[in-house]
matplotlib code that plots the C-alpha trace (Angstrom):
import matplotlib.pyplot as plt

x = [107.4, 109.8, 111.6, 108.8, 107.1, 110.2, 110.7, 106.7, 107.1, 110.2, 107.9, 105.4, 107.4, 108.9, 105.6, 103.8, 106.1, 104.0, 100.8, 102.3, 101.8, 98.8, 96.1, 96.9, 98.9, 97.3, 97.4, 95.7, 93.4, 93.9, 93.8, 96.7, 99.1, 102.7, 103.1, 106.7, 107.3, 110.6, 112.7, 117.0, 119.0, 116.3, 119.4, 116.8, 114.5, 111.8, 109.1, 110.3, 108.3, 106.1, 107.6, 107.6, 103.8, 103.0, 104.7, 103.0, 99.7, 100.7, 101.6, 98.2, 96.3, 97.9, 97.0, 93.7, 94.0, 96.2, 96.8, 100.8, 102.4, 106.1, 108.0, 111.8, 114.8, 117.7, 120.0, 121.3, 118.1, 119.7, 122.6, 122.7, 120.8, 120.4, 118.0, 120.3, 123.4, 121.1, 120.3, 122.8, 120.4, 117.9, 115.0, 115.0, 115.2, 112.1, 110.3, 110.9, 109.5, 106.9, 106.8, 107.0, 110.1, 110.1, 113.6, 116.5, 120.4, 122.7, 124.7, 128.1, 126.0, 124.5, 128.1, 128.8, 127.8, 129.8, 129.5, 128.0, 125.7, 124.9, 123.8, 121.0, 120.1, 119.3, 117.1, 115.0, 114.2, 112.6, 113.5, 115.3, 118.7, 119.9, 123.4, 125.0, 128.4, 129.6, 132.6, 134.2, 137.7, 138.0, 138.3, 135.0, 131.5, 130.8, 127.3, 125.1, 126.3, 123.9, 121.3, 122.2, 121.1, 122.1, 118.8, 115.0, 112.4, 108.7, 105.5, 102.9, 100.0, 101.2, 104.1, 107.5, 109.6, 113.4, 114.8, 118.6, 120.9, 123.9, 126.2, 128.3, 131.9, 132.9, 131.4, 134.8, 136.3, 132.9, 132.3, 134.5, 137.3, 138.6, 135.6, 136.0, 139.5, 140.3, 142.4, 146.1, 144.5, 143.7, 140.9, 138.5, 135.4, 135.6, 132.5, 133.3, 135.5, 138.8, 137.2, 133.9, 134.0, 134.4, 131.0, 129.6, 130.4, 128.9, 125.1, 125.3, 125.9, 123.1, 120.9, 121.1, 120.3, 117.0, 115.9, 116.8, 114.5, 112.1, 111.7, 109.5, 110.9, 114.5, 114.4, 118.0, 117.9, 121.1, 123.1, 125.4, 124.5, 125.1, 128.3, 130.8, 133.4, 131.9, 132.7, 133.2, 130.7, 127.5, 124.4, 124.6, 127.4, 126.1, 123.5, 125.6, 127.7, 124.6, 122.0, 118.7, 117.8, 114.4, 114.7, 117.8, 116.4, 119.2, 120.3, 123.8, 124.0, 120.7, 120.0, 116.2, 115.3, 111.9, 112.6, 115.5, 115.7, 119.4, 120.6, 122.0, 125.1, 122.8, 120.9, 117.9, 116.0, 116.2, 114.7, 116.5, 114.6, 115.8, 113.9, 116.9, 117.1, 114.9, 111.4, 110.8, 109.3, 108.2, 109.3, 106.6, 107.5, 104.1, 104.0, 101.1, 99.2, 99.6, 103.2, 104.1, 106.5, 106.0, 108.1, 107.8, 107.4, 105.5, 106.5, 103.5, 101.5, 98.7, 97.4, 99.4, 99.2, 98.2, 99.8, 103.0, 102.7, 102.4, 105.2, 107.4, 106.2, 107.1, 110.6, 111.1, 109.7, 112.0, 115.2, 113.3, 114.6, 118.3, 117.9, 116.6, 119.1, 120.9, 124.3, 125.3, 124.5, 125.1, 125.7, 126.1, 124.8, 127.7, 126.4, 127.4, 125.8, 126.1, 123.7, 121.9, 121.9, 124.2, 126.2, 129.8, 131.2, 132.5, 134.4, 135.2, 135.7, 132.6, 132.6, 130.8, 134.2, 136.4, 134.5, 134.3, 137.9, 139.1, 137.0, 139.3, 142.7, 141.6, 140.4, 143.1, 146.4, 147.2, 149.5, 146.8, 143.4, 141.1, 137.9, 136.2, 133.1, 131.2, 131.1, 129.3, 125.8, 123.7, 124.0, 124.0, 121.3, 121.7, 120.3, 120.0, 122.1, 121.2, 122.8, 120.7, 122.1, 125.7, 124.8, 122.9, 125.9, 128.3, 125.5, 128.3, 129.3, 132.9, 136.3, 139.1, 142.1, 145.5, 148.7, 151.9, 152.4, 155.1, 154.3, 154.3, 151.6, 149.7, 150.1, 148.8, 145.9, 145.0, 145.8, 143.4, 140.9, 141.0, 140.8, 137.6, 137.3, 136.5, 137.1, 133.4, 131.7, 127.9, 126.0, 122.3, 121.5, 124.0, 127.6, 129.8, 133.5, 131.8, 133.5, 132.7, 136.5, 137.0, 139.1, 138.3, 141.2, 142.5, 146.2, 146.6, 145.8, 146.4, 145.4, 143.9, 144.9, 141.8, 143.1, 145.4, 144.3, 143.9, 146.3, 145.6, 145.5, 143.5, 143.7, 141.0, 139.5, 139.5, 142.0, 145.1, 148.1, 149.8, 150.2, 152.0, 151.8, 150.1, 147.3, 147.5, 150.2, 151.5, 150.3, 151.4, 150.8, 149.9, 153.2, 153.3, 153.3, 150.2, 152.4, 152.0, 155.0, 155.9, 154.5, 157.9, 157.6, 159.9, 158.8, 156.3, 153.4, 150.6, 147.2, 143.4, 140.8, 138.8, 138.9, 136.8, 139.8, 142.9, 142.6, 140.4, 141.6, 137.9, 137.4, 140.2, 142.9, 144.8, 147.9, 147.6, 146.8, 149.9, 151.3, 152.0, 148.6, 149.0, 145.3, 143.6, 139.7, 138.9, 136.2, 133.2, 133.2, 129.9, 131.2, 134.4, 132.0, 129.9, 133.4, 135.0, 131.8, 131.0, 134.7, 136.9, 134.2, 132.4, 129.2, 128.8, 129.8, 131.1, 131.8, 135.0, 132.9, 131.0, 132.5, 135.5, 138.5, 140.5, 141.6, 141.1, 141.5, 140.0, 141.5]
y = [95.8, 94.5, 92.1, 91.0, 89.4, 88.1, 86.3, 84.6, 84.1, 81.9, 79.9, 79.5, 78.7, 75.8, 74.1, 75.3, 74.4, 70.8, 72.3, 73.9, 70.9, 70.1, 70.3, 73.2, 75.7, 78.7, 78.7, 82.2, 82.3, 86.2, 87.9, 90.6, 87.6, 87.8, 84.9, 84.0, 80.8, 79.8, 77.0, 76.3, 74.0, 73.1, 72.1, 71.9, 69.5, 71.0, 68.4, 66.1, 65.3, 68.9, 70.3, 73.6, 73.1, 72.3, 75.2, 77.4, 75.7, 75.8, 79.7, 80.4, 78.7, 81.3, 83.8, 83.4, 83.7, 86.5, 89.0, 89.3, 86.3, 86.4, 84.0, 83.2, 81.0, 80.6, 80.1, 76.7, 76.4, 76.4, 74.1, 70.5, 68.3, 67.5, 69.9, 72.4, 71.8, 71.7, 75.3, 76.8, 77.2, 79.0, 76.4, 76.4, 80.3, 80.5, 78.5, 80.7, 83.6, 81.7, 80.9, 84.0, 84.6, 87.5, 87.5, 85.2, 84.8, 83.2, 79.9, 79.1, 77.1, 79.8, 80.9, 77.6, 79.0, 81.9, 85.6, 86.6, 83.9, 84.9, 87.7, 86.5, 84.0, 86.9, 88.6, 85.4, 84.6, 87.9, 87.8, 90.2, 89.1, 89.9, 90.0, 92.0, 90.5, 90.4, 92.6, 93.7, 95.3, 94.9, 97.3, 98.0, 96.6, 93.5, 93.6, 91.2, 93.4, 95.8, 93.7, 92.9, 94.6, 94.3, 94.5, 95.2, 96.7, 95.3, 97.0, 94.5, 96.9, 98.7, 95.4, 96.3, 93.2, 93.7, 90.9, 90.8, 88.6, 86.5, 84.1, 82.0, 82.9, 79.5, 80.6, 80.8, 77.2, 75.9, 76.9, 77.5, 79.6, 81.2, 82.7, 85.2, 86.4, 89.2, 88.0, 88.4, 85.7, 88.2, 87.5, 90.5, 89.2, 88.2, 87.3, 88.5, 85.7, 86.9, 86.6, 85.0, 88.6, 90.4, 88.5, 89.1, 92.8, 93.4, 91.6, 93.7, 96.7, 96.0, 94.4, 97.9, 100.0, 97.9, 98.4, 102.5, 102.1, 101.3, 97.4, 95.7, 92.4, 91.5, 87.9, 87.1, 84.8, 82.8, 80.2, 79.5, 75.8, 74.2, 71.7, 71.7, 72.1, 75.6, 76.9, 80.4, 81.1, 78.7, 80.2, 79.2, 81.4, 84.0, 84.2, 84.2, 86.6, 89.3, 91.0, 92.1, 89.0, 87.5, 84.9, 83.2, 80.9, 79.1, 76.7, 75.0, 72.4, 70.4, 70.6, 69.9, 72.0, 72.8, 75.4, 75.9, 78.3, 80.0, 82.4, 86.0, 87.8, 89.0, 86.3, 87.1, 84.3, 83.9, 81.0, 78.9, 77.2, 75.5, 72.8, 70.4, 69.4, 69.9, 70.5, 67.4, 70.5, 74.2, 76.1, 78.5, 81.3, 82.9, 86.7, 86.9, 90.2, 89.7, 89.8, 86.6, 84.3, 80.4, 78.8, 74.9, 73.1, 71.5, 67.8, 66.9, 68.7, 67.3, 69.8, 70.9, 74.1, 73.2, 75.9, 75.2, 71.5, 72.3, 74.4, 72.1, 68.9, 71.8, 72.0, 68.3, 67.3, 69.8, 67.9, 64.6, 62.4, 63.1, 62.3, 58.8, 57.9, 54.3, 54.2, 51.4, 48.7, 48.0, 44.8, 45.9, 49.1, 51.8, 54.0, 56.7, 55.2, 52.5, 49.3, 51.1, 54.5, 56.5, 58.6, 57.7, 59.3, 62.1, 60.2, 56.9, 55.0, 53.5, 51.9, 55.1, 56.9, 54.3, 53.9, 58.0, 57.6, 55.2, 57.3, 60.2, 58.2, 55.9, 58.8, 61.2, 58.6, 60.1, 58.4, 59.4, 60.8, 62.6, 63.1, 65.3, 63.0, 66.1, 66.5, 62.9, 63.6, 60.3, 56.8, 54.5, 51.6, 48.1, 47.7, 50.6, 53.4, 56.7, 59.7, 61.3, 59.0, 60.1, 64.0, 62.8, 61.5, 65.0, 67.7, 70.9, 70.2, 70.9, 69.8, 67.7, 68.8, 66.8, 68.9, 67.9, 67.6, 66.5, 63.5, 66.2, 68.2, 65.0, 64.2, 67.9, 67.0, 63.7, 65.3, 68.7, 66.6, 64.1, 66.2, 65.9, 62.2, 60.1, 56.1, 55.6, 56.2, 56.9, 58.3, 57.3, 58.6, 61.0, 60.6, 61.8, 63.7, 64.3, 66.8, 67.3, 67.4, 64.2, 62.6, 59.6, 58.4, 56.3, 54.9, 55.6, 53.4, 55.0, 54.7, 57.3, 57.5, 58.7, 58.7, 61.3, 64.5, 66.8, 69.7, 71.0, 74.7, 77.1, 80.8, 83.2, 81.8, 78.5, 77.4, 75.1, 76.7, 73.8, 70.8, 69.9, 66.2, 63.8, 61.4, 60.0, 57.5, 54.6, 56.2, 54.2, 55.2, 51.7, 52.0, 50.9, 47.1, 47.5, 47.2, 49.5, 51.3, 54.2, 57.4, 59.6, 63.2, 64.9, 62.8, 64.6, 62.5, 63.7, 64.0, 63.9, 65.9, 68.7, 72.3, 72.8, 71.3, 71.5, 75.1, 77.0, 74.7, 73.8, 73.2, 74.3, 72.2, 74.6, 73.0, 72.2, 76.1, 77.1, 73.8, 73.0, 71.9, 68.8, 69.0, 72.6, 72.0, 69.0, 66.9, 67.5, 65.7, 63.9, 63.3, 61.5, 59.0, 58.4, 57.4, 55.3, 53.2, 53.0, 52.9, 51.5, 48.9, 48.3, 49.6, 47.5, 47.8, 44.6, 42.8, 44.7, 47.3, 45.4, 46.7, 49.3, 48.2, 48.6, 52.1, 54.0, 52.3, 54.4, 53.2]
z = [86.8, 84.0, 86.9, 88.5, 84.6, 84.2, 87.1, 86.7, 83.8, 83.7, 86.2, 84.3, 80.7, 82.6, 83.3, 80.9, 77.8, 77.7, 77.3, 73.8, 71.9, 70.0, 72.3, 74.2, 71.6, 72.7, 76.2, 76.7, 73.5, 74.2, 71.0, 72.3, 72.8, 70.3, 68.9, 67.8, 65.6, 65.3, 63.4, 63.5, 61.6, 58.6, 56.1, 54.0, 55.1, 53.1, 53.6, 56.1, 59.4, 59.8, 56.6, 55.6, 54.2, 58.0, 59.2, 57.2, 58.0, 61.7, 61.2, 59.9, 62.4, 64.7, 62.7, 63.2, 67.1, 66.8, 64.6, 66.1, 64.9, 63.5, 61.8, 62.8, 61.6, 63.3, 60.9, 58.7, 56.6, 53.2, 53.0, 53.5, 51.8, 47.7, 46.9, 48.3, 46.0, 42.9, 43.4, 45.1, 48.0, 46.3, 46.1, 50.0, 50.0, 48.2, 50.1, 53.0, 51.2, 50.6, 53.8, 55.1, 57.3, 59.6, 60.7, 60.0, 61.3, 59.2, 60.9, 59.3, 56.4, 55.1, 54.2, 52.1, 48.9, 48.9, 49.6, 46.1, 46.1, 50.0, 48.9, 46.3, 48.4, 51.4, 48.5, 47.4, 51.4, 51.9, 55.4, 57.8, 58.1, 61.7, 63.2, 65.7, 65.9, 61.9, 61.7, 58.1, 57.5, 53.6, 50.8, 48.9, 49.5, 51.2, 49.3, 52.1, 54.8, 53.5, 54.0, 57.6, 60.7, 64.3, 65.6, 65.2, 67.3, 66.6, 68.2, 68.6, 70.0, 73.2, 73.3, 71.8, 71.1, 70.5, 67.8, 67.8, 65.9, 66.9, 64.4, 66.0, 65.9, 65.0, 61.6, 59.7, 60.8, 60.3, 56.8, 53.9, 55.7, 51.9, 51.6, 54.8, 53.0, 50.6, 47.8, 49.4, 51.8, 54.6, 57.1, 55.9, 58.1, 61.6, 64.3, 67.5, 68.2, 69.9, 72.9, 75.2, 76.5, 72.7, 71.8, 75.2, 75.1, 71.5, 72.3, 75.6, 73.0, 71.1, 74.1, 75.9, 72.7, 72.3, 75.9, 75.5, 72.5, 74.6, 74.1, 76.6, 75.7, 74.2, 72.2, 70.7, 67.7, 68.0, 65.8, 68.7, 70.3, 73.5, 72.9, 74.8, 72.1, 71.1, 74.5, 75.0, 72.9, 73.6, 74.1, 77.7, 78.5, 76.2, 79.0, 82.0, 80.9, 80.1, 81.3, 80.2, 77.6, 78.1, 75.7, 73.6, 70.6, 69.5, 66.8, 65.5, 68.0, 67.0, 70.3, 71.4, 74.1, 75.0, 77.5, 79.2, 82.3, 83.0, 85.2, 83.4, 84.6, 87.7, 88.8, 86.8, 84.5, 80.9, 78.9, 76.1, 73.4, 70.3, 67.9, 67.3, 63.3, 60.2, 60.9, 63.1, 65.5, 65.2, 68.0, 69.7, 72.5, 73.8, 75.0, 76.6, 77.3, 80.8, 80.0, 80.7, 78.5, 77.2, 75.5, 73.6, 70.8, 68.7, 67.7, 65.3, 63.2, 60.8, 58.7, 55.4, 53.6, 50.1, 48.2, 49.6, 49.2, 45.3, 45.4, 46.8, 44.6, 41.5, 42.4, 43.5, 39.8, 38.1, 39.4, 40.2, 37.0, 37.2, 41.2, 40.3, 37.8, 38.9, 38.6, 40.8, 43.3, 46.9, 48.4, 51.9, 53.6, 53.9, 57.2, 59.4, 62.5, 64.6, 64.7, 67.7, 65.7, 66.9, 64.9, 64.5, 61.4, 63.3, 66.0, 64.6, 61.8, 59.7, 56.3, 54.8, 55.9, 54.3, 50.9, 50.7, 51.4, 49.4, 46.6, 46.8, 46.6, 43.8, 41.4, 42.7, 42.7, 45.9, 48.9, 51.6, 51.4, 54.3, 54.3, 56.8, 58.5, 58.9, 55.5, 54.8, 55.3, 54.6, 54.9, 51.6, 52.6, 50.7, 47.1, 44.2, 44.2, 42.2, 41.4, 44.5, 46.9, 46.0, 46.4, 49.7, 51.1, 49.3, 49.5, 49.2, 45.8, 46.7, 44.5, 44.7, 45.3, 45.9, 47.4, 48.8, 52.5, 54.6, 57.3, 60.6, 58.6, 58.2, 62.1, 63.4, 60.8, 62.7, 65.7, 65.2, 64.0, 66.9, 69.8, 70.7, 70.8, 73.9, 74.8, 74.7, 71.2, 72.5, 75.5, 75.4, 72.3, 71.4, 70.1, 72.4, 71.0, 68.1, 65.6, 62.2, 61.2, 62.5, 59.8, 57.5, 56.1, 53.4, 52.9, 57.0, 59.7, 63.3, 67.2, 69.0, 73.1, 74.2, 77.6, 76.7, 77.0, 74.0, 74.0, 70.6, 70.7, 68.0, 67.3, 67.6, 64.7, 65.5, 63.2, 64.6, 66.4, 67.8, 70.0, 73.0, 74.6, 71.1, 71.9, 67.8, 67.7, 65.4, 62.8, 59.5, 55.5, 52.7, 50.3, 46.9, 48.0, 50.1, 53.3, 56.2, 57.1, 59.5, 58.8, 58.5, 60.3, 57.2, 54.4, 51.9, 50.5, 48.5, 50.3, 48.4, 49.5, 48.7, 48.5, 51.8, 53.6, 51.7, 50.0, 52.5, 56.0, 57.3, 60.1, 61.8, 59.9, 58.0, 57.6, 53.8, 52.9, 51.4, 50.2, 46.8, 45.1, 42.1, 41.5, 42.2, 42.4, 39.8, 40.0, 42.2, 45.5, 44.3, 41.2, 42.9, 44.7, 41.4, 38.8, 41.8, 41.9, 38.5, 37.0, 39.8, 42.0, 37.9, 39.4, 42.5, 46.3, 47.4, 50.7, 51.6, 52.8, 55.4, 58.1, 59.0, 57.6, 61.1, 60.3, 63.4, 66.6, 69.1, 72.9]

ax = plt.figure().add_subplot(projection="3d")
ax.plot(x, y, z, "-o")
ax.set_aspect("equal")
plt.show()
């Protein structure tokens, strides 16, 4: 009987998913339907496009069709974006209290602020944290782990819906790598990521537990995305390689997908939904008494929940006044797009990258600095700038730290954070090579051979190992002069940056770790952006940073 709902249902979720939008939310109007709301990849966006005032307006216009309606995030809601950093992510987390959160997974993000932190910040939300794959070898308590479970069962009526959790395994590279460590430097924390088939294996674990529970339906709420780059462990070939999953909402990669229909390990059907970025839409999967599962989203939504709304003009007042206060000028716009809008700070070099850059070596006195373009998160448009606009463009509030390297560190750098990157900078909309460790640079200028293939290789953890055949080449460091000269393999220079990268080797480029540090965590990255445009440009971005400087030649 199972089978057979599955099959129809699949069927019907992948016509059906349009009729999900406004006019025709409720397909079944039957008053035994579940109703599962669910939302990935907020970072934040507390009251852009729907908001979290129209999700919760949204959510109780269900309510009143149904009495079985549960709330769902799948993980990156409370890092990345200002009013974030001013709280340490708890601002967000009480909204979704307020909201009303069923269950939640945590994506790499919700690492950022550190395990203690993690912890309150799992309190405040109110939510059921869920993750099956979050392993722990360290002495003494890990205190969030106790807050985590693998898996829930929920009985709707005579329905019982399975809920279990998956965190991508790119978690560690992803986020602040220190923090998974004991203090000897240790990895004490690991996700499942030796392996496609380790992370495989553990959600069929915990898939087949829920079913011998007796779960009618299994829904896995997963932070795992569908790029390319994350491969073993999309959410793509998390289905493939299992059996018994109805549904896989899934967030990390942004990705927009309505509904999605791919074939488990045999044969069977399992939908994929996931709501791309910030609340721009709500997703909704539909169990239906009949049994039958829908799944779409909702792309506009009018109505606003005026409690919430006053909540979150409360908080926005309380930092409001130290957001708006000027500190500088711009004459040009400094970006992290192209003219068309596509993003290219994480595969190419944009003015953003070079003025963030140039930041770090000024106020640091370094030979070189690198700045992850992941880690610039807003564009600085012509005209005013304020101290809101610098944290939009730094939202994690980490420090800057300078340590001595030798030139063949500096190439594996380049060379890990390049290996993604393709001759062509866009596809339709979407960047294509994109990786957030891409590297803007200051005091280098280098080519990348796109037509080379990447042979970068990373351990389990995706940190770098090493690299056969390079596709970075003529790669050349400014000297004292302002000539460019050779970038020697056994010469050590001192490279600017920030903790995130130099001290705990995000994403992947772990190189620096153990090198001598000159400056161990000093100013905030913000901060860094803020004194090199008030003290060093004398408040006021000038022409130089009308375009890229001719950095990074991409060929």
């Amino acid at each position: 009987m199972r089978t057979s709902q599955k099959k129809l249902s699949c069927l019907l979720a992948a016509l059906l998913a349009a009729t999900l939008l406004l006019g025709g939310c409720n397909a079944t109007k039957a008053e035994d339907d579940v109703i599962i709301l669910y939302t990935n990849d907020v970072h934040c966006a507390i009251d852009d496009d729907i908001g979290y005032a129209g999700l919760v307006a949204y959510k109780q216009w269900c309510e009143q069709q149904t009495p079985y309606v549960t709330l769902v995030d799948c993980g990156d809601a409370l890092q990345g974006d200002v009013i974030g950093t001013v709280s340490k992510g708890e601002y967000p987390a009480e909204l979704m209290n307020r909201a009303g959160y069923d269950f939640a997974v945590l994506g790499n993000h919700e690492f950022g602020y550190g395990m203690e932190q993690l912890d309150r910040l799992m309190e405040i939300s109110g939510a059921q944290y869920l993750g099956c794959n979050i392993n722990y070898s360290g002495e003494g308590n890990a205190a969030f782990l106790s807050r985590l479970l693998s898996y829930q069962i929920v009985s709707y009526g005579e329905v019982k819906v399975a809920f279990i959790g998956v965190s991508t395994p790119e978690s560690i590279a992803k986020s602040v790598p220190a923090y998974f460590c004991d203090e000897n430097g240790k990895y004490v924390y690991d996700f499942c990521g030796g392996s496609g088939e380790e992370l495989y294996g553990r959600v069929q674990e915990n898939v087949d537990a829920c079913l011998k529970g007796g779960a009618d339906h299994v829904v896995v709420l997963a932070h795992l995305g569908t790029d390319a780059s994350s491969s073993p462990f999309t959410s793509r070939e998390l289905i493939e390689n299992t059996r018994g999953i109805d549904v896989v909402l899934d967030g990390h990669s942004h990705s927009e997908i309505s509904c999605d229909v791919v074939k488990n390990e045999d044969g069977e059907k399992t939908l994929l939904s996931s709501t791309g970025t910030g609340l721009h839409n709500i997703g909704r999967l539909t169990i239906t008494a009949s049994g039958i599962l829908q799944t779409g989203l909702i792309g506009e939504y009018a109505e606003r929940d005026g409690e919430m709304s006053d909540c979150i003009k409360s908080m926005e007042e309380q930092f409001e006044a130290e957001l708006n206060k000027h500190i500088g000028t711009a004459e040009v716009a400094l970006t992290t797009v192209s003219d068309s809008g596509i993003r290219l700070v994480r595969n190419r070099e944009t003015n953003l990258g070079d003025f963030c850059a140039d930041a770090y070596r000024a106020i640091s006195g370094a030979d070189i600095a690198l700045v992850n373009g992941g880690g610039i998160r807003a564009d600085l448009p012509a005209g005013e700038i304020t101290y809101g606009d610098m944290l939009s463009v730094h939202p994690y509030g980490n420090s800057l730290c300078v340590v001595k390297a030798t030139g063949q560190e500096i190439l594996d750098a380049l060379e890990m954070a390049s290996r993604f990157c393709l001759p062509s900078p866009s596809d339709g909309e979407n960047a294509v090579g994109e990786c957030g460790g891409f590297l803007q640079v200051s005091g280098l200028k280098y080519t990348i051979d796109a037509s080379v293939s990447s042979t970068v290789e990373t351990d389990e953890h995706g940190n770098f190992s090493r690299v056969a055949a390079r596709r970075v080449k003529d790669v050349m460091v400014l000297d004292e002069n302002g000539n460019y000269t050779e970038l020697l393999p056994d010469k050590v220079y001192t490279v600017a940056s920030h903790n995130y990268l130099i001290k705990q080797g995000g994403d992947g480029l772990n190189m620096f770790t153990d090198n001598e540090l000159i400056i161990d965590e000093g100013m905030t990255d913000y901060e860094i952006l803020m004194t090199y445009l008030m003290e060093n440009l004398h408040g006021a971005v000038g022409e130089e940073y009308a375009l890229p400087q001719g950095r990074i030649e991409v060929k």
